[in-house]
C-alpha beads as a LAMMPS data file, in Angstrom:
LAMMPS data file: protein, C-alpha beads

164 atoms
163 bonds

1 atom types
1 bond types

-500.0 500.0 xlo xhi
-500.0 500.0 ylo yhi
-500.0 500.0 zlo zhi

Masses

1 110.0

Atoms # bond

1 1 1 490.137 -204.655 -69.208
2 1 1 492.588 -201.923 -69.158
3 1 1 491.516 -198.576 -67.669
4 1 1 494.103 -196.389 -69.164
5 1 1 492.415 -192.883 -70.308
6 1 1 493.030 -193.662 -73.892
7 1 1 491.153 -197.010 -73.660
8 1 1 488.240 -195.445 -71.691
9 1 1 488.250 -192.336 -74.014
10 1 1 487.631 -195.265 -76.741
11 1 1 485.046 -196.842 -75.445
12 1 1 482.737 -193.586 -74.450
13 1 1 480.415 -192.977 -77.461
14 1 1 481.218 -188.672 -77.053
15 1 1 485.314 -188.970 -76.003
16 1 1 485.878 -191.552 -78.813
17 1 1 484.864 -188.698 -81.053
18 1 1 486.078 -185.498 -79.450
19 1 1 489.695 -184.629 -79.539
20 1 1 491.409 -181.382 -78.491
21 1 1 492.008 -179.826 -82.136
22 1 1 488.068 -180.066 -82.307
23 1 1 487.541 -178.619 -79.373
24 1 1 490.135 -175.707 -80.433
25 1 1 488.382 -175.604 -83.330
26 1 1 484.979 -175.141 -82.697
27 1 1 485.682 -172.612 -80.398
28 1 1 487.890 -170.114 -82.947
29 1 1 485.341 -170.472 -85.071
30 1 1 483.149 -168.973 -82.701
31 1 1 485.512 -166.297 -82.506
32 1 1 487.071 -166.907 -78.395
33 1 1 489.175 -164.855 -77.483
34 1 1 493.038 -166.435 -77.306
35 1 1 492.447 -166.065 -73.040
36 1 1 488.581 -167.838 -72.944
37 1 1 489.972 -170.526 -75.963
38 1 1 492.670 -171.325 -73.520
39 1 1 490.751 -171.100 -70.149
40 1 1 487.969 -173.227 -72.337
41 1 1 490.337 -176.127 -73.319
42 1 1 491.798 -176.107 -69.699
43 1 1 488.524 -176.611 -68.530
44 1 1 487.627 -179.338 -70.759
45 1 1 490.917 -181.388 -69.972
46 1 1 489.530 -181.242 -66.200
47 1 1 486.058 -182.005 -67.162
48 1 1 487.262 -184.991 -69.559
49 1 1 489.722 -186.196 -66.270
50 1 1 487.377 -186.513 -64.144
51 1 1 484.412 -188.221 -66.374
52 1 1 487.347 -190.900 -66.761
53 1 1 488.161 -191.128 -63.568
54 1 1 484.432 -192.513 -62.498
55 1 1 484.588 -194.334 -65.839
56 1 1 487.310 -196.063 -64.415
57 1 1 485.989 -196.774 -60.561
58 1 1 482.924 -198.571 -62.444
59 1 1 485.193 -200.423 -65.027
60 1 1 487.307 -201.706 -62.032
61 1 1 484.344 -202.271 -59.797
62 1 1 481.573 -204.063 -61.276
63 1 1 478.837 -204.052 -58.452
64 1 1 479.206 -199.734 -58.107
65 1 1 476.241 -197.787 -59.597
66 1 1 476.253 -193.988 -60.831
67 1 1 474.027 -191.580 -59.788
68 1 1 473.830 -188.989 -62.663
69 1 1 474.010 -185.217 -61.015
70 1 1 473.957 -181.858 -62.375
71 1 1 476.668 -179.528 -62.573
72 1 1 475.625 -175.933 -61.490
73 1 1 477.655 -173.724 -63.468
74 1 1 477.722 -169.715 -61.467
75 1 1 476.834 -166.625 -63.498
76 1 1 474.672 -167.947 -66.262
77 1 1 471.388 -166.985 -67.740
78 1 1 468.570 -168.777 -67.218
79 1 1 468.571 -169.682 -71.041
80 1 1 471.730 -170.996 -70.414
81 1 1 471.190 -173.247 -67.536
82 1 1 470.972 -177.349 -67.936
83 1 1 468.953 -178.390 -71.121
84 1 1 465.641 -180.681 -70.613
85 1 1 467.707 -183.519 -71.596
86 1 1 469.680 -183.429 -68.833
87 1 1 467.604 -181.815 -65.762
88 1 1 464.932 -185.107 -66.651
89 1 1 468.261 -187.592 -66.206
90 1 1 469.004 -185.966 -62.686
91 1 1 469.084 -188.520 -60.187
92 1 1 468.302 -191.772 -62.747
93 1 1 471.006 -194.491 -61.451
94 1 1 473.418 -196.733 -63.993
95 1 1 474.503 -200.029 -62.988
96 1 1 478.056 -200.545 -63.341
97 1 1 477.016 -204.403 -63.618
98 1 1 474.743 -203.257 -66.838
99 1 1 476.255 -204.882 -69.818
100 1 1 475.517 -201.419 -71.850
101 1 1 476.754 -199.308 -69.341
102 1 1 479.446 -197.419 -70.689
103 1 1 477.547 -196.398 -73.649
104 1 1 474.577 -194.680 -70.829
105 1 1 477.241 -193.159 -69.301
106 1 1 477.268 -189.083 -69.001
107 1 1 478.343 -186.389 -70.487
108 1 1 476.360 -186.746 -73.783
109 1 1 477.869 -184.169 -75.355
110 1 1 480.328 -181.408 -75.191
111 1 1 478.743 -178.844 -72.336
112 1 1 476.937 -181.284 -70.916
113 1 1 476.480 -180.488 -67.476
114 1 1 475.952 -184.312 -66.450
115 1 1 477.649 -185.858 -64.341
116 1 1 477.977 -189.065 -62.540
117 1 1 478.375 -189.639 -58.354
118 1 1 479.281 -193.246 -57.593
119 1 1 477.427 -194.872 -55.262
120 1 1 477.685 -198.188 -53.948
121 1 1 474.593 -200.710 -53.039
122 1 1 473.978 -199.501 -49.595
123 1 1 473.885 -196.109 -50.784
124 1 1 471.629 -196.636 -53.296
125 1 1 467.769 -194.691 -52.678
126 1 1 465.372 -196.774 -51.390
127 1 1 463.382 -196.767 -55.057
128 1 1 466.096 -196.186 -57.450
129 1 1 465.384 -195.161 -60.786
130 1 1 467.765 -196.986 -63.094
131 1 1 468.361 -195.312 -66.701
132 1 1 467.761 -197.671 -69.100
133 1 1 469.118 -197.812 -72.684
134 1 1 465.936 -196.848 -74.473
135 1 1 465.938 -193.861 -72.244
136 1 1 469.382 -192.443 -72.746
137 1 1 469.824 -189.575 -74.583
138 1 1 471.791 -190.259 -77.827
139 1 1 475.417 -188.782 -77.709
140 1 1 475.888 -186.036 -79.881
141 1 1 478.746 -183.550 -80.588
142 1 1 477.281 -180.298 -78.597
143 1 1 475.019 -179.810 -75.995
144 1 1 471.336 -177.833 -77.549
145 1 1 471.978 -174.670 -75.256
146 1 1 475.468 -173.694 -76.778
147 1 1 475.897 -172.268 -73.255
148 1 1 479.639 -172.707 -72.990
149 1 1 480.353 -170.749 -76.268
150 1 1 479.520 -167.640 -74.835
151 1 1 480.871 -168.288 -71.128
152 1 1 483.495 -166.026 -70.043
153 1 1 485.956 -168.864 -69.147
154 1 1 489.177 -166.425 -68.605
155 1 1 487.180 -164.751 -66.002
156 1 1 488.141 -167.668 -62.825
157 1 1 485.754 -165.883 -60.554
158 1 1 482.721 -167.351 -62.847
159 1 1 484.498 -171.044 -62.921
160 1 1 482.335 -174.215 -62.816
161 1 1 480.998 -175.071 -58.986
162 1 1 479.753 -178.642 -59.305
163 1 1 476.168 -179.465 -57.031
164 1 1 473.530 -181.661 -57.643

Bonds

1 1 1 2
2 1 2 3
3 1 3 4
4 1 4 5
5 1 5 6
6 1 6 7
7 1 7 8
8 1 8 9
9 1 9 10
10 1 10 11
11 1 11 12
12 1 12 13
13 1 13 14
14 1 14 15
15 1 15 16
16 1 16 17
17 1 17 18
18 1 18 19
19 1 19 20
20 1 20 21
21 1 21 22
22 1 22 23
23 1 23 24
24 1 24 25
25 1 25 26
26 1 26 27
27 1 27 28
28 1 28 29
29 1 29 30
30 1 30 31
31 1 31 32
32 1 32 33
33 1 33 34
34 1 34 35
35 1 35 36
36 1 36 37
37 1 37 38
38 1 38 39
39 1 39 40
40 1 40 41
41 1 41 42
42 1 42 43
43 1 43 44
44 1 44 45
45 1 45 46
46 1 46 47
47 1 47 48
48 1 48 49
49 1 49 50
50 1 50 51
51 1 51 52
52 1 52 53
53 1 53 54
54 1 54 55
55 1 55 56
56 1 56 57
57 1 57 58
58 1 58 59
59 1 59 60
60 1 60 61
61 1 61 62
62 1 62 63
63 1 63 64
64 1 64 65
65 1 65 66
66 1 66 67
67 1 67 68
68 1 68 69
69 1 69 70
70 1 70 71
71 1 71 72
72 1 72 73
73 1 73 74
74 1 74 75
75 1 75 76
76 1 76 77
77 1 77 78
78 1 78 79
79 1 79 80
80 1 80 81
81 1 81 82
82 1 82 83
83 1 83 84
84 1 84 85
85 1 85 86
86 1 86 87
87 1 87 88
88 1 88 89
89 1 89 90
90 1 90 91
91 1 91 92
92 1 92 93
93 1 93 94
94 1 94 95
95 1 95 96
96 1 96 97
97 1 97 98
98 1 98 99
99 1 99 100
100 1 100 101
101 1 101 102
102 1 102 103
103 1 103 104
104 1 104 105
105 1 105 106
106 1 106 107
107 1 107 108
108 1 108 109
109 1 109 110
110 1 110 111
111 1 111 112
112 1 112 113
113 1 113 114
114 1 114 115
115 1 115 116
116 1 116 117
117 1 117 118
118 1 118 119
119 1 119 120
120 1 120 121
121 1 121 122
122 1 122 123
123 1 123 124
124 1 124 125
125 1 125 126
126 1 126 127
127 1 127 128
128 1 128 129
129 1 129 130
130 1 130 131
131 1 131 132
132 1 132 133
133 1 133 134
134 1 134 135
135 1 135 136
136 1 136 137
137 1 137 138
138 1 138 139
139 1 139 140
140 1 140 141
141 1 141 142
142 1 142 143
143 1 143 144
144 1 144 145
145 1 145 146
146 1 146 147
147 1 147 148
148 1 148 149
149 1 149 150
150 1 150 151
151 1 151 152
152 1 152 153
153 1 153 154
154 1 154 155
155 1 155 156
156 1 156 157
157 1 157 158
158 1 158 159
159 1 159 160
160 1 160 161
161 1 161 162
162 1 162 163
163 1 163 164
């Protein structure tokens, strides 16, 4: 299979559906400012990089698994923080070898602060809890909380910091 971004970004239920000029234009709507809309888009580019780039490990490597984490984002209400959706998928493990497993793999929509760490068999936990398809959250085109609409993304002292 090839791995190129635009392939992946096909084959991912939320990237085959969630180009740039959407992204823009959600946003404007929501009246950004020109610095946050650009700070915003920036910031999804990275996000969308790096969600290929373990897309890709697991493509290329068959026995891997994904741990799902969540990202802690600094300087946000508690209202904002990660929905229930995603704090009850923290930790849940996705075999690359699953025959489904693109379609269980994070982010499930845009703001989701899922995310996946790549693990390989020996570093699997002792029990793991594997995510199965009847218990992955259906993608959809924004995350419930909103929380990234209101973010002051200009402001790169309040930036993403990614932890579990």
């Amino acid at each position: 299979m090839q791995t190129d971004d635009t392939t992946l970004s096909n084959l991912h239920p939320l990237f085959t559906r969630l180009s740039g000029q959407v992204v823009w234009l959600l946003m404007e709507e929501h009246e950004a400012s020109d610095e946050d809309l650009n700070a915003f888009m920036d910031a999804v580019m990275e996000w969308r990089t790096e969600h290929l780039k373990t897309m890709r490990a697991l493509v290329e490597d068959r026995c891997l698994y994904l741990e799902i984490t969540i990202d802690h984002i600094e300087h946000l209400a508690d209202k904002q923080q990660a929905c229930a959706t995603c704090e009850k998928l923290r930790g849940k493990i996705i075999a690359a070898s699953h025959p489904d497993f693109i379609r269980m793999l994070p982010p499930y929509s845009l703001g989701c602060r899922c995310r996946g760490k790549i693990l390989t068999a020996t570093e699997l936990p002792e029990n793991p809890e594997f995510l199965t398809p009847e218990d992955c959250p259906t993608h959809s085109f924004m995350c419930p909380t909103g929380w990234f609409l209101d973010y002051p993304w200009a402001n790169k002292a309040n930036l993403a910091s990614k932890s579990s």
